[in-house]
N, C-alpha and C positions, 0 to 999 in steps of 0.2 A: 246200484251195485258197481265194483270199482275193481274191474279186471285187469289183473295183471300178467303183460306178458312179455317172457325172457327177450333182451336184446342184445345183440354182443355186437359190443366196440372196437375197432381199431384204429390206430393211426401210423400213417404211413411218411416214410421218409423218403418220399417219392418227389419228381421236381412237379406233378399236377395232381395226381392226388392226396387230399391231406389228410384225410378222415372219414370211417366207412361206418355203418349202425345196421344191423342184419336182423330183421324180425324173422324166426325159424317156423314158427307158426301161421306166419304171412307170405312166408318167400319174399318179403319184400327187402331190398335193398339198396341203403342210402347213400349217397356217395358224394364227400365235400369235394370241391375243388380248390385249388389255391385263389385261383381267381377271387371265389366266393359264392360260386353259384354254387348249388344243392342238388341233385336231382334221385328219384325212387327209381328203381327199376325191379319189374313185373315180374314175378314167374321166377325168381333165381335159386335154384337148390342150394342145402345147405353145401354139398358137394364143388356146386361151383364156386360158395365163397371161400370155402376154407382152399381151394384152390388159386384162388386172387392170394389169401393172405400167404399161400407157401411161392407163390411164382416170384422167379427175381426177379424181376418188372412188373410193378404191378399196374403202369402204364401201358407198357404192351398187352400185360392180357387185359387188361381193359377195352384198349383198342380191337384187341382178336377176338374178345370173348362177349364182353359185359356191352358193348355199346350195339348188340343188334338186339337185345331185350327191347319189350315196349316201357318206353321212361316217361316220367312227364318232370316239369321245373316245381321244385316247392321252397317259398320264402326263407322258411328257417327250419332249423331242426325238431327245432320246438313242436313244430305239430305235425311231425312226419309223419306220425301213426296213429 
């Protein structure tokens, strides 16, 4: 059986973040970097992302907000979820 579930996209015109994928169902969100790393972060309310995508830095609230979640590194996005 082949369950689907909502994800919502953004990308950002940030000078370190490039690209975010928010499972609402999971709490879980993705967060590219320019670099190229990838990493999940645990536990993030729909509240807190729609928060990242209104904040004018979305480096800073990254830094303030997103980086004391528990994360871990994942390859590609491809199997984020």
């Amino acid at each position: 059986m082949l369950l689907l579930m909502e994800v919502i996209e953004h990308s950002f015109g940030s000078e370190a973040l490039e690209r975010a994928l928010y499972v609402p169902a999971r709490c879980l969100l993705f967060i590219a970097f320019r670099s190229g790393r990838i990493y999940r972060y645990e536990g993030v309310s729909e509240a807190t992302f729609r928060d990242l995508l209104a904040a004018p830095s979305a480096g800073a609230f990254f830094n303030e907000t997103l980086r004391h979640y528990p994360y871990s590194e994942v390859r590609d996005l491809s199997q984020a979820y």
